[in-house]
SEZABA-727825 format. One line per field, with one value per residue: residue number from 1; x, y, z of N, C-alpha, C in turn. Coordinates in steps of 0.05 Angstrom, whole numbers. Last residue first. Example, Ala and Ser with C-alpha at 12.3 -4.5 7.8 and 13.67 -1.06 7.14 Angstrom:
! residues 2
num <- (2_1) .
nu <- (257_264) .
nv <- (-45_-114) .
nw <- (142_156) .
cau <- (273_246) .
cav <- (-21_-90) .
caw <- (143_156) .
cu <- (258_264) .
cv <- (1_-66) .
cw <- (157_156) .
! end
This chain:
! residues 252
num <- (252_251_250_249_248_247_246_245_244_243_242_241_240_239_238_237_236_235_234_233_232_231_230_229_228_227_226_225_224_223_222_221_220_219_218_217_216_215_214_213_212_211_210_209_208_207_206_205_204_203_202_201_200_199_198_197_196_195_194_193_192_191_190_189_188_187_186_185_184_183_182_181_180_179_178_177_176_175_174_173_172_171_170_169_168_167_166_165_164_163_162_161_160_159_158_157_156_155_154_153_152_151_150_149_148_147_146_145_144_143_142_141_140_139_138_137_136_135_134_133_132_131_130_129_128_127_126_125_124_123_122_121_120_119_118_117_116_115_114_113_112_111_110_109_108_107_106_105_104_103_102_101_100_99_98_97_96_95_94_93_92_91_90_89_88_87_86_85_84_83_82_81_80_79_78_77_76_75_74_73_72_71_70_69_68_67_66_65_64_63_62_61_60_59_58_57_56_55_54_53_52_51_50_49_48_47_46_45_44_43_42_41_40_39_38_37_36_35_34_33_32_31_30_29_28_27_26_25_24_23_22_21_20_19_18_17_16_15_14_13_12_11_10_9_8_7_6_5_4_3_2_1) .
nu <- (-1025_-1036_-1034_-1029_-993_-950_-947_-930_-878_-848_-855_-823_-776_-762_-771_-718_-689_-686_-675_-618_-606_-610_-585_-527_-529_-526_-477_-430_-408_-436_-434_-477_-501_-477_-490_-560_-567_-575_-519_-470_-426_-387_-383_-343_-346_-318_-348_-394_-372_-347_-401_-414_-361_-388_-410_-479_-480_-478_-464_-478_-508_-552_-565_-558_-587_-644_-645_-605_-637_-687_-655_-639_-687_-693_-657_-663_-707_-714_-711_-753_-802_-795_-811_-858_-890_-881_-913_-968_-969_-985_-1022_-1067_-1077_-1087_-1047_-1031_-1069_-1053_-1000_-1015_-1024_-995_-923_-884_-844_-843_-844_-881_-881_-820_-843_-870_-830_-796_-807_-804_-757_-730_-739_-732_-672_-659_-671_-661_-612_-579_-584_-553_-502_-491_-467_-418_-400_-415_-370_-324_-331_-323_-296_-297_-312_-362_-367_-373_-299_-254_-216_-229_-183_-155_-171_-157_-98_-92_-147_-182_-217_-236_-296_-322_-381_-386_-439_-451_-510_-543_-554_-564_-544_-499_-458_-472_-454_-387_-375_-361_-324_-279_-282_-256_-207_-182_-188_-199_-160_-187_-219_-285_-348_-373_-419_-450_-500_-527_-578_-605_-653_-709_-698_-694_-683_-725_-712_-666_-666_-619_-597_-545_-527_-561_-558_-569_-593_-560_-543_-565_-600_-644_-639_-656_-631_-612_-651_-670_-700_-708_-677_-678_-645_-659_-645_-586_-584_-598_-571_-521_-528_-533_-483_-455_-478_-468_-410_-397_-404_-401_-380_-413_-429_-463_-447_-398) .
nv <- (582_567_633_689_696_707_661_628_655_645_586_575_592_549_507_507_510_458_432_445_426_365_353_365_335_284_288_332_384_454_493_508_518_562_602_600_621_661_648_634_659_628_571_522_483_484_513_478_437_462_476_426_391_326_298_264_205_189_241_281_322_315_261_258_283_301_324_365_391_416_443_483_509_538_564_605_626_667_714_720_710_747_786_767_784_831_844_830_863_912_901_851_798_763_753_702_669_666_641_594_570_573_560_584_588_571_586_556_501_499_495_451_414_406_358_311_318_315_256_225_244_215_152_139_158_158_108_85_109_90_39_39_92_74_38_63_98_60_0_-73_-131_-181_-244_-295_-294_-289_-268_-272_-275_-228_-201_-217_-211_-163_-139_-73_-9_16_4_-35_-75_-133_-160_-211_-236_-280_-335_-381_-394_-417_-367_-333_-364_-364_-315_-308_-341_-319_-254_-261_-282_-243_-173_-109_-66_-30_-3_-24_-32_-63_-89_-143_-151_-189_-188_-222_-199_-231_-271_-200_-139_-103_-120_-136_-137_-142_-125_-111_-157_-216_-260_-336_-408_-462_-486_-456_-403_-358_-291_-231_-161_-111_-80_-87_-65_-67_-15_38_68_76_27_40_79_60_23_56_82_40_33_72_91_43_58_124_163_163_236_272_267_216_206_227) .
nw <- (325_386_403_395_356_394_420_381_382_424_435_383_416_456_429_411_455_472_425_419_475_462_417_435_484_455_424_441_427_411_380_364_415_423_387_363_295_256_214_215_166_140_106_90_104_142_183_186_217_266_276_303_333_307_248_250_215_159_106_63_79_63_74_120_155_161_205_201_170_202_236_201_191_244_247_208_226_268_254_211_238_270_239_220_270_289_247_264_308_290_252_280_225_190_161_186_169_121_133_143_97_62_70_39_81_142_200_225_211_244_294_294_294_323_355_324_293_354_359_310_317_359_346_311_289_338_341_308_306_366_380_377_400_456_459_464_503_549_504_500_469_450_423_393_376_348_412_472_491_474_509_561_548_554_586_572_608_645_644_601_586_539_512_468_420_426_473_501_548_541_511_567_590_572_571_622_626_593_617_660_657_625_665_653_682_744_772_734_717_672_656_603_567_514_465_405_360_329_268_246_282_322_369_411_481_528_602_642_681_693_736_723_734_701_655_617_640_662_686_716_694_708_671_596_527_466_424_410_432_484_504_499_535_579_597_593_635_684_689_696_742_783_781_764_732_656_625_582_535_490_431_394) .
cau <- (-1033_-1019_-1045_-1054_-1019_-962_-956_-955_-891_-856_-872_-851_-789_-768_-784_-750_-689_-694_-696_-641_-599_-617_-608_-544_-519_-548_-514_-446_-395_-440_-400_-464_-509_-479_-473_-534_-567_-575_-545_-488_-437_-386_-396_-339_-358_-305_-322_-394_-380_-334_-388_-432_-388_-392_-390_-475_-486_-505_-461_-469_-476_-555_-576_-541_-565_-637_-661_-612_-621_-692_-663_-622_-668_-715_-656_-633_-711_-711_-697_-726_-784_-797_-791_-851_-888_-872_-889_-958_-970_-960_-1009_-1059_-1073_-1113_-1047_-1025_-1074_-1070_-994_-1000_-1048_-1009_-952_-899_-845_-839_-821_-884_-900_-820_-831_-891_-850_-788_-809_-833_-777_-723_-748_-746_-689_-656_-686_-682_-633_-584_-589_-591_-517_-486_-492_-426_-401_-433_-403_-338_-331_-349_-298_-321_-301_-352_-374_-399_-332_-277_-228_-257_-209_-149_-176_-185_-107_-86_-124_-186_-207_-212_-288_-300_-367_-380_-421_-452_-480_-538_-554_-571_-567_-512_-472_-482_-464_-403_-371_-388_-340_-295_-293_-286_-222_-190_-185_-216_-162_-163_-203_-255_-327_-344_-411_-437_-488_-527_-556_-610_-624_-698_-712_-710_-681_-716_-745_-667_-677_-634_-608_-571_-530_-545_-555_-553_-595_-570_-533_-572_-583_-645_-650_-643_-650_-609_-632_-677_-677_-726_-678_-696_-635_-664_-672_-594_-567_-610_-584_-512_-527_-561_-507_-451_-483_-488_-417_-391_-384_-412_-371_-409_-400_-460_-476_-407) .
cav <- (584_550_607_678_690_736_691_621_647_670_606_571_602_587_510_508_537_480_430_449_453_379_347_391_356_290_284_307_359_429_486_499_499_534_590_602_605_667_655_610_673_642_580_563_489_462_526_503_425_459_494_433_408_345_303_286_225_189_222_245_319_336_270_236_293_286_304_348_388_396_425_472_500_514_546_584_613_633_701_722_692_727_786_776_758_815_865_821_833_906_910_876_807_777_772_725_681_675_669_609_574_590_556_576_604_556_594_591_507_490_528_479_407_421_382_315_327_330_282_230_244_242_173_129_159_187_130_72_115_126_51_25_90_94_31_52_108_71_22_-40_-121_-150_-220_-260_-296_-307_-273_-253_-305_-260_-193_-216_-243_-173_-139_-95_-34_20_37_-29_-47_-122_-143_-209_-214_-268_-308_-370_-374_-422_-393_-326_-352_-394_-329_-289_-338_-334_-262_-251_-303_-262_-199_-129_-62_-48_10_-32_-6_-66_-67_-136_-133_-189_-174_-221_-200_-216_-262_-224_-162_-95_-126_-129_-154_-131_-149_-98_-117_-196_-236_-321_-379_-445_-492_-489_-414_-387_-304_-252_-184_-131_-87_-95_-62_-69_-45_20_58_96_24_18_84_85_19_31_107_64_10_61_106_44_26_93_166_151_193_254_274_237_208_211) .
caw <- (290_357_411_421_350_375_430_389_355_417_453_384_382_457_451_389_430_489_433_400_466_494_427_420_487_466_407_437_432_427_395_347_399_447_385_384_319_287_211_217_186_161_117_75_77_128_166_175_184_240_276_278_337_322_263_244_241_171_131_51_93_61_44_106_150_144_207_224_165_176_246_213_173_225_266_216_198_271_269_205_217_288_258_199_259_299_247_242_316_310_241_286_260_194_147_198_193_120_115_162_113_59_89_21_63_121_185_225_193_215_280_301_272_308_365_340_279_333_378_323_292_369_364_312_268_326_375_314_278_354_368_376_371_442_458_441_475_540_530_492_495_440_446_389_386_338_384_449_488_457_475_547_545_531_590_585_588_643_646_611_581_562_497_488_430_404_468_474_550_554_498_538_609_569_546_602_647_592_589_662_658_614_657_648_662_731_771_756_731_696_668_632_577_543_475_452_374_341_281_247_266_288_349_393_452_515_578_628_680_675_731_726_735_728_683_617_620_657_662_717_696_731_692_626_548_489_443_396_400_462_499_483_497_572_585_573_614_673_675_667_736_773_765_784_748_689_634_610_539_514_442_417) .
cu <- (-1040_-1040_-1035_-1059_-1046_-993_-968_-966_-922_-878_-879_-866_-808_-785_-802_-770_-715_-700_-710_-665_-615_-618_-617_-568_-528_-549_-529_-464_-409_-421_-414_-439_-491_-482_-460_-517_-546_-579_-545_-511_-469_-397_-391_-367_-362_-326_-324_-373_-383_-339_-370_-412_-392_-363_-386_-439_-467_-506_-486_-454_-464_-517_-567_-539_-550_-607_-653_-628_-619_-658_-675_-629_-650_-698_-676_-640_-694_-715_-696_-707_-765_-785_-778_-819_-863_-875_-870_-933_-956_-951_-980_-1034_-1069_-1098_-1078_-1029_-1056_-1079_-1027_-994_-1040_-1026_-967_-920_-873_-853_-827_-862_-902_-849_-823_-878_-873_-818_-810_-831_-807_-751_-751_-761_-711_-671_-673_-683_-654_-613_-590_-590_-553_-510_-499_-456_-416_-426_-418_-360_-346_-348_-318_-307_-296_-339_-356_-394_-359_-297_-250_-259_-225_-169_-176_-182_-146_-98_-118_-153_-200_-203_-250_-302_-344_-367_-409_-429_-480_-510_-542_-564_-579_-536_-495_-484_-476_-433_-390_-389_-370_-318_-302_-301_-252_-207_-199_-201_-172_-168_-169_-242_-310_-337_-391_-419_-476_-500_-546_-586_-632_-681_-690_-695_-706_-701_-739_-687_-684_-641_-630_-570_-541_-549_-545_-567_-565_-577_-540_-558_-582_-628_-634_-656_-638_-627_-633_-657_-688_-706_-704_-692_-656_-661_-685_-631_-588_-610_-601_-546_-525_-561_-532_-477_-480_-497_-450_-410_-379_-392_-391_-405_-396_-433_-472_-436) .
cv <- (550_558_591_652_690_722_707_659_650_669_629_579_597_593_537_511_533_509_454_445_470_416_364_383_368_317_300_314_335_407_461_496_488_511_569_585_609_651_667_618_644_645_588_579_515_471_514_513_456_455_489_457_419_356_328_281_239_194_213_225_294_337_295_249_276_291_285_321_364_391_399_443_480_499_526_562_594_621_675_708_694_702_769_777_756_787_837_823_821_878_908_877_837_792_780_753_687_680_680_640_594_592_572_562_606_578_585_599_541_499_517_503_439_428_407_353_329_338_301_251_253_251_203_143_149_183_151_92_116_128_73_26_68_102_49_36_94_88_39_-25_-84_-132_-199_-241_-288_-311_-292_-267_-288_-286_-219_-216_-246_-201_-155_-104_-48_11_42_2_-40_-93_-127_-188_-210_-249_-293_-344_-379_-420_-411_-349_-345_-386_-350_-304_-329_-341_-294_-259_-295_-279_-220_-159_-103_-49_-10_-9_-5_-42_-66_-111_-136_-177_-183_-214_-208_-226_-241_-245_-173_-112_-123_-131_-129_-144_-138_-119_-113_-161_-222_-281_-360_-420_-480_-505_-452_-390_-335_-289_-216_-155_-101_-87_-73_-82_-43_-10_42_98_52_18_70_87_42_24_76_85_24_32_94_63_31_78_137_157_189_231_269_244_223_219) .
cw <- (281_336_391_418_371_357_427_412_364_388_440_407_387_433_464_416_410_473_454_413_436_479_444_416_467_476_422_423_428_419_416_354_374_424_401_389_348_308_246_221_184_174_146_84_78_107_148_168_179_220_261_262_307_335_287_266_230_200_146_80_72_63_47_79_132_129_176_209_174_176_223_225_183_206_254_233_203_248_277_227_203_264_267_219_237_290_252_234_292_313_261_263_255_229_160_186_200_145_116_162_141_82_79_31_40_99_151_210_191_195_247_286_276_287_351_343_299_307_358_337_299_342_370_342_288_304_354_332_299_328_372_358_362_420_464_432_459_518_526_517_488_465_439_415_384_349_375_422_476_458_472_525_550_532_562_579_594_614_635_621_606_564_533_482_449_403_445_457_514_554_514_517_569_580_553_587_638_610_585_643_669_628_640_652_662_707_756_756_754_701_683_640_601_547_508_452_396_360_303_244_268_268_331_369_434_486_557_597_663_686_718_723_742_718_703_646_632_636_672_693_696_720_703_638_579_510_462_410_387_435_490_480_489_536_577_570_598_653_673_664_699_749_756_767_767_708_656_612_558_527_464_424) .
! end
């Protein structure tokens, strides 16, 4: 799952639905109100999709009932979306929905979703196109102090104090795992044959007879979500490369 926190109220699932979506690469709205062929209407979160051709129109409705969705929401959305034009119309349930929604769904373009499953929905475009992303933005300083064969990294550290150099040489032992780890990350399809990563990390390590996970912390590798070891890798390259840039006085 992308985040382990449920919304806790209505506003809280239409600001994590558009959060997913305009971190997956949508160009995402609230509350926007758009022109269908019988009138204006308010969508909870409206979104265009650039990466087709031509480009998706998503329209999002947010139900955080304490009931499980009726049929006559769906058609209602149903004609509000043919109306409009619209490409997928995809409604998110806190509860779910009732048997006779499912049934006006079939054969439609609309997609009836609890919040699980519209963050599997788009889990793959949220992990490759942007925790990737972060990930190599951030990773990219302790990846050139760790990398074995930087000559140019190897030549300014072979001009420091003999204490400084100690601690360099220190510094790449303890965060090699975590460099490693993060290239991983980034190209976990080629490295796993998946294209998100199964979380927490900790089992793909048993599951391949790997004990000891080097010196990452182990938050990290018992994290649950994406964004949760997003959040936790990031704060750890963060550390490394302070201590890194330290012992140089500045980005080697």
């Amino acid at each position: 799952m992308i985040n382990s926190s449920v919304p806790k109220n209505w506003k809280d699932l239409q600001l994590d639905v558009f959060q997913i979506l305009s971190e997956s690469g949508l160009n995402a709205e609230i509350e926007k109100t758009i022109i269908t062929a019988r009138g204006k209407a308010t969508i909870d979160v409206f979104a265009i999709d650039s990466a087709q051709t031509p480009p998706g129109i998503y329209l999002c409705e947010c139900k955080y009932w304490k009931k499980n969705v009726p049929k006559y929401v769906v058609h209602a959305f149903r004609t509000i979306l043919n109306d409009f034009g619209g490409n997928w119309g995809l409604i998110i349930s806190k509860e779910g929905f009732q048997k006779g929604a499912y049934e006006t769904s079939k054969n439609t373009n609309i997609e009836l979703l609890n919040w699980q499953q519209f963050q599997d929905l788009f889990a793959e475009r949220w992990y490759r196109g942007y925790m990737v992303k972060k990930l190599t933005e951030e990773a990219g300083p302790l990846i050139k102090y760790t990398d074995p064969i930087n000559s140019r990294i190897f030549s300014k550290a072979d001009t420091l104090p003999p204490k400084r150099l100690k601690r360099f040489l220190s510094l790449r032992k303890k965060y090699s795992s975590l460099a490693v780890l993060t290239s991983m990350l980034a190209d976990f399809d080629l490295f796993f044959n998946k294209r998100v990563p199964t979380l927490p990390l900790l089992n793909i390590m048993r599951q391949r007879g790997i004990k000891k996970p080097g010196k990452i912390p182990i938050e990290i590798l018992q994290a649950t979500s994406l964004r949760e070891l997003l959040n936790l890798l990031i704060e750890q390259l963060h550390t490394a490369i302070k201590e890194f840039d330290e012992v140089f006085g500045g980005r080697a």
